[in-house]
Steps between C-alpha positions, in 0.01 A plus 500: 500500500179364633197459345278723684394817447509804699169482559539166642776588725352773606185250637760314664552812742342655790588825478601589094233523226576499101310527203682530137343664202162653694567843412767494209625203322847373607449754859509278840393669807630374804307596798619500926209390666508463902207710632518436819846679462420792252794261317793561664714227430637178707709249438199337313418779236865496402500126453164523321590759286822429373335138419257710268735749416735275356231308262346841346905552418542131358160517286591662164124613472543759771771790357329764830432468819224703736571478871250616740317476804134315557293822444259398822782561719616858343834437554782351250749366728484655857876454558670159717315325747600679812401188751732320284808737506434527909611141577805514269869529636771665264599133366150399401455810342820460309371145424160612439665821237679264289448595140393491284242608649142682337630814389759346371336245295231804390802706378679250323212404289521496137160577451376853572345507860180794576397579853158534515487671854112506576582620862760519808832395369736511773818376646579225318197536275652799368823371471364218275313796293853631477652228370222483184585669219179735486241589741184634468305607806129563566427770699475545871763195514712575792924428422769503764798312677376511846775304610688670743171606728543137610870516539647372205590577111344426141704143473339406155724769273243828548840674646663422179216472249328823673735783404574330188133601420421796681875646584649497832353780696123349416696174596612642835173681559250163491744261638644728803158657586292188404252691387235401250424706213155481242523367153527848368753615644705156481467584059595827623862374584507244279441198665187398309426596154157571460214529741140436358146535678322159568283559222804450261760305712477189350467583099773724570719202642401244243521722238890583534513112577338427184705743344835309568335168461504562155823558436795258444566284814867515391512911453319525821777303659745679339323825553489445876866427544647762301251791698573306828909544410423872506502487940786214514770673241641819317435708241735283342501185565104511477523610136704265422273238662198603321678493158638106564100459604373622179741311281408213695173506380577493129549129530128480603179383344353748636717797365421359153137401561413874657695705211296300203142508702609879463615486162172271382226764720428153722482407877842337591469166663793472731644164558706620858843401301 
């Protein structure tokens, strides 16, 4: 593990800004931040951000993560970098899609993920907002796959993640039509969860990150597999799952720690093990 923060990785970068513990203790926010390209993301961002992305999961001081956009350029991520994808042949492509790749490493997180989206999330942007495990939108932000109005298909999981969220005739709807939709309507169908005014965007966001940060880093772990097992198995089988998760945990510190904080009226203080 290196020594550095992910605030000091984050300087390292062009293109991905950090900050840990602004809002809420043990919260990093991880923001894309290209301007001149409303975000979208190149080869670059990727590198940049999975450098950053894979610090906040290293440090045990962060248990959440906030992605977002740079708020100056009203976008959160603005899909791919089309130049890029123009000059690629099927083989570079494949070369260039080898995972894992960011929505991968977003999904497979331990940590609970939040996507902030303070504007147009699109394409690929929206497929990384997929791949977080909540998403909170401020309003008049703009959501879509757009993809096939230039010829091609979502290629970063939105035509698997999509109906997963929203079912498959919403799925069918966005990604054949390539229509955008508003933030209201995208809670409507259940790809975001909440939309708030600008007013109330932000304490909205930091306070449902502050309100995981202050649970167990272990249960939230735990917590996040066993819901995420709800898409990937059975009835069945994801019982089952759950129940071998939560008899897991009774060889914690942090199972015993959070059941005498209750017992003694106290804060728990969670030791992550």
């Amino acid at each position: 593990m290196t020594d550095e923060g992910v605030e000091a990785v984050a300087a390292e970068c062009e293109t991905i800004d950090a900050s840990v513990g602004d809002r809420v203790p043990h919260v990093a926010t991880i923001v894309f931040d290209r301007p001149e390209a409303r975000n979208a993301m190149n080869g670059q961002v990727r590198r940049e951000f999975k450098r950053v992305f894979a610090r906040a999961e290293e440090d045990d001081e962060v248990r959440v993560v906030v992605l977002t956009g740079s708020d100056e350029t009203s976008s959160f991520v603005a899909g791919a970098d089309v130049t890029e994808l123009r000059e690629r042949d099927p083989l570079e492509q494949r070369e260039a899609g080898k995972r894992p790749r960011i929505y991968e490493v977003v999904a497979g997180s331990d940590k609970p993920i939040i996507a902030r989206l303070n504007g147009h999330t699109l394409g690929g942007g929206c497929e990384l907002a997929q791949a977080c495990d909540v998403r909170i939108a401020r309003e008049g932000a703009k959501l879509g796959q757009p993809e096939t109005n230039l010829g091609i298909i979502p290629g970063g999981g939105g035509t698997q993640r999509l109906p997963r969220l929203v079912g498959e005739g919403h799925a069918m709807r966005l990604v054949l039509t390539g229509e955008l939709i508003d933030a209201t309507e995208a809670a409507d169908i259940g790809l975001v969860e909440e939309v708030c005014d600008e007013e109330t965007f932000d304490d909205r966001v930091y306070e449902l990150a502050g309100a995981m940060a202050e649970k167990s880093p272990v249960a939230l772990e735990f917590a996040k597999q066993a819901v995420q097992a709800a898409s990937r198995m059975d009835l069945d089988d994801g019982i089952e799952y759950e129940a071998e998760l939560f008899s897991l945990l009774f060889a914690s510190h942090d199972k015993n720690e959070g059941i005498d904080a209750f017992l003694e009226d106290r804060d728990p203080e969670w030791e992550g093990r």
